[in-house]
N, C-alpha and C positions, 0 to 999 in steps of 0.2 A: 409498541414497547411497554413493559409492563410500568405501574406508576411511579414503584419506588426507582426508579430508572431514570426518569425524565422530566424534567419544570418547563416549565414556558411562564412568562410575566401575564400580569393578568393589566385589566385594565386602572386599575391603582398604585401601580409600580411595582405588588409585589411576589414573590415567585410563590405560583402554585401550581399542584398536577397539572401534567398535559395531558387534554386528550388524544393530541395526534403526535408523530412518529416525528416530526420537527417543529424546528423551533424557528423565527425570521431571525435572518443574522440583525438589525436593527434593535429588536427585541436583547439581545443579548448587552450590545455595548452600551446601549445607555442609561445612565444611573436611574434607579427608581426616584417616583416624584410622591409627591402629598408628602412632604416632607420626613421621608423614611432616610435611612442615612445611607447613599451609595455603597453596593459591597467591597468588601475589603480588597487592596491591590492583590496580597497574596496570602496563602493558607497553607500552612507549614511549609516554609521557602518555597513555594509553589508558583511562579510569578507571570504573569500578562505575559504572551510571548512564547511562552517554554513548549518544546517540541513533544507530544503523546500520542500515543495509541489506545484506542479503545479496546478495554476488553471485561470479559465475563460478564457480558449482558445478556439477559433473558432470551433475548431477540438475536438472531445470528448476523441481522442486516447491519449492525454499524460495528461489530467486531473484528479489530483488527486493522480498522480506517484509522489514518491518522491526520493528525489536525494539529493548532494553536490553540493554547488558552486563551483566551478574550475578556475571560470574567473569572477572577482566581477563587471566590468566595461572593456564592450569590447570598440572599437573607435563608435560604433553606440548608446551606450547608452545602452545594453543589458546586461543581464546576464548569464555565459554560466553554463549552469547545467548537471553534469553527474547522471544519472538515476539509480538505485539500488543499493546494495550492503552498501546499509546509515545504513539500520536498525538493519539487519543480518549481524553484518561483518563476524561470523564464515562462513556464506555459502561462502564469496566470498574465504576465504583463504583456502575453501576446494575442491576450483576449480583449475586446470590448469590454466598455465600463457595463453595458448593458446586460451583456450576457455573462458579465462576471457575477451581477445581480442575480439575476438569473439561479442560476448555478450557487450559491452563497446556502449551506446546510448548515446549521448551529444547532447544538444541543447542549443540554445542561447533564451532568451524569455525577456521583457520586465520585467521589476520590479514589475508592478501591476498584473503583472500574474504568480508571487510566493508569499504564505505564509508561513511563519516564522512557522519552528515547533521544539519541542523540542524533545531534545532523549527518549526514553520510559524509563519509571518511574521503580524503583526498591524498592521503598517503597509507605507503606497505605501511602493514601490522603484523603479527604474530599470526600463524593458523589457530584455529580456536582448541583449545585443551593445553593452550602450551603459556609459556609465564612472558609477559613482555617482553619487547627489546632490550630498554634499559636492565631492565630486572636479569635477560641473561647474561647480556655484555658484562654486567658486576659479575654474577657467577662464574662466568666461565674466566675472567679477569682472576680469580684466587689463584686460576691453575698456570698461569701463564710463566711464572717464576719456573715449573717443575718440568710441564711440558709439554701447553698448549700457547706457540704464537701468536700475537695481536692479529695477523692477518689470518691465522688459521680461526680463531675466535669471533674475528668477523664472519669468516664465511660457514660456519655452522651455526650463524644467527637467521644471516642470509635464504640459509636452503629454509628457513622455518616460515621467513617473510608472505604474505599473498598480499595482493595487488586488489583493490576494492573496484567493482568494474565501473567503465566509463561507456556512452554512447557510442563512443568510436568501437570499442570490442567486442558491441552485439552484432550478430549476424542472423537471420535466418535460415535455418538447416533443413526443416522439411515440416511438413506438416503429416496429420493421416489420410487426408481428404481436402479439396479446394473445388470450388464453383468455377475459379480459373476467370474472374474479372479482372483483376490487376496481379502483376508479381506477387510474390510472398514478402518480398523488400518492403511493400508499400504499408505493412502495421510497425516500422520505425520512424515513420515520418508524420508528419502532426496534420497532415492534409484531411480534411472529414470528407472530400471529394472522393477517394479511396477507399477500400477494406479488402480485409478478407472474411470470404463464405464459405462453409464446408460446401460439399458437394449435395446435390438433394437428394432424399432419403435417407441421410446418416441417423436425423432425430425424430425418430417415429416421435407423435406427441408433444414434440420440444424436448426431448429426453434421449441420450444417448453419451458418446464418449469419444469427443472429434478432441487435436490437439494440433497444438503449434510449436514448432521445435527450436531451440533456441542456441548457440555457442559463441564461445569468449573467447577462442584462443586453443591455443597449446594448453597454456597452463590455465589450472582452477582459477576462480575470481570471487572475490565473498561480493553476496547480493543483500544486499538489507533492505532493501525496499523494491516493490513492485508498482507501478502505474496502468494503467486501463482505460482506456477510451471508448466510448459506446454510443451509440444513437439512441436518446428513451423514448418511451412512449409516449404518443404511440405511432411513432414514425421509426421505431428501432423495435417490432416482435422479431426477430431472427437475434436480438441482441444479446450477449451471455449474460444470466443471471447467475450462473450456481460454475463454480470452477474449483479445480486446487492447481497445487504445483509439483512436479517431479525430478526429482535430482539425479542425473548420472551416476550411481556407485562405480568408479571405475577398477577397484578391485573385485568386485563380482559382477562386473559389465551389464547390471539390471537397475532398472528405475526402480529408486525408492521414494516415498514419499514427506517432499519438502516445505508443506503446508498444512495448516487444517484445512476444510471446507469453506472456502472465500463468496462472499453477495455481494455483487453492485449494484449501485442502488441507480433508481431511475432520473440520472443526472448524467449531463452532456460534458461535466466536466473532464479533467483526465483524475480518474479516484485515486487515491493512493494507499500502499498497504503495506504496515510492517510485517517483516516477517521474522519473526524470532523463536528461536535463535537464528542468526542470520547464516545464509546460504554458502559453503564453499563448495564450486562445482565449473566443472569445464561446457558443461552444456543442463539447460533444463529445460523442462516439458509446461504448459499450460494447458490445462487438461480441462475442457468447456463443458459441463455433463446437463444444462440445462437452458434455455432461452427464456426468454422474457414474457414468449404467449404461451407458454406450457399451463399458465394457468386463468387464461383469457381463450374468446372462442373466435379465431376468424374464420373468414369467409371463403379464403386463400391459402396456400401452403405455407405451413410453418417446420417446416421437416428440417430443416438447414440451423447453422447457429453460426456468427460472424462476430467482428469488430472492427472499431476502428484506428486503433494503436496502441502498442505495449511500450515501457517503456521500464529500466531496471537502474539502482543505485546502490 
């Protein structure tokens, strides 16, 4: 990642370039020493804690990853961000203190290359383009005297509402291709014993366009967030490096595109990714265009691309 990107703590407490592409989560939280003054709690209301996604960085590898501030105002002006485990906290506390270590990515990034997100929603909202609930109920509340019913006015807030999806309303629908080792069920379940493989020869080179198909129901469901599980290296080359997302249109019955261009990075964790503006869609596509050895040389076949569990909020 480029420099004006990235800090790491140096060995006198205080923050300067990194050369490498992370940072030790330990490095982040603890206040510098030689008597420099610890950074600030927070930097324009920006506070320890607060939920972000990375974006507009140089590098496409931590765009779009979302994390916690750890460090609101380092001495460079930065903010240092720890990567996963935001969205899903039950995955992190069903890991080992070890391999949570492990797995622990921290980066320091400028202010204008995090946005502000919020936790994933637990009740209906509005479809997106439309004025809130409250905001309609007043509205449509003027006309109630002349001659629209409180219960009529409910239910034309109603038809507007969508439902934020839960784990219980993913299903797996199809894939384009499978190796045929376990179900297709088996990338909703947090087991690393499991996965799915495309079938062999879909990715000449590590490069091709295998997908996994996804639906919620009858009705659309807004997706704000995406998870991904992966074996790294180098015990995961079949593992997806380069992916996006496709959304149902279902008035012109064609997949459009619900993502930018998504990288996970070479961590066992489950990554996590905003996606904004957030999804409404009755089914969607994860569209794998690339593996992990596409640009490594083995000895073995790497024609295939797999994982090991998706997961949506």
């Amino acid at each position: 990642m480029s420099s004006d990107n990235l800090e790491s703590t140096n060995a006198h407490g205080g923050y300067v370039v990194a050369p490498a592409e992370e940072m030790r989560a330990d490095d982040l939280e603890h206040a510098p020493a030689s008597g420099r003054q610890p950074p600030h709690k927070c930097i324009e209301n920006l506070e320890v804690g607060t939920l972000v996604a990375l974006t507009g960085l140089r590098k496409d590898m931590y765009n779009q990853h979302v994390g916690r501030v750890v460090v609101a105002s380092t001495q460079g002006g930065r903010v240092g961000v720890r990567l996963d485990g935001a969205i899903w906290e039950d995955d992190v506390q069903g890991s080992s203190k070890s391999k949570r270590q492990t797995n622990d990515i921290s980066i320091a990034v400028r202010v204008e290359n995090i946005r502000l997100c919020r936790s994933p929603l637990r009740q209906d909202i509005t479809v997106s383009g439309t004025r809130g609930a409250n905001e309609l109920s007043l509205l449509l509340g003027k006309w109630q005297d002349r001659s629209l019913s409180c219960e009529l006015s409910s239910r034309i807030v109603s038809w507007l509402l969508i439902s934020p999806v839960q784990d219980s309303d993913v299903r797996v629908s199809g894939c384009s291709s499978q190796r045929g080792d376990f179900p297709l069920s088996a990338v909703l379940e947090r087991d690393e014993s499991t996965w799915w493989i495309s079938a062999p020869g879909t990715m000449s080179s590590g490069e091709g366009s295998e997908h996994l198909e996804f639906s919620f129901g009858v009705l659309p469901r807004r997706i704000s967030y995406f998870g991904i599980r992966i074996p790294p290296m180098p015990f995961g080359p079949l593992s997806v490096r380069v992916f996006h997302i496709l959304a149902l249109d279902e008035v012109s019955n064609s997949w459009v595109a619900a993502s930018p261009q998504l990288l996970t990075l070479n961590n066992s964790s489950l990554q996590e990714f905003s996606l904004s503006p957030p999804i409404e869609a009755s089914k969607l596509r994860v569209v794998c265009v690339r593996n992990a050895a596409a640009d490594t040389e083995f000895s073995f076949s790497t024609d295939c691309i797999g994982l090991f569990q998706v997961r949506f909020a």
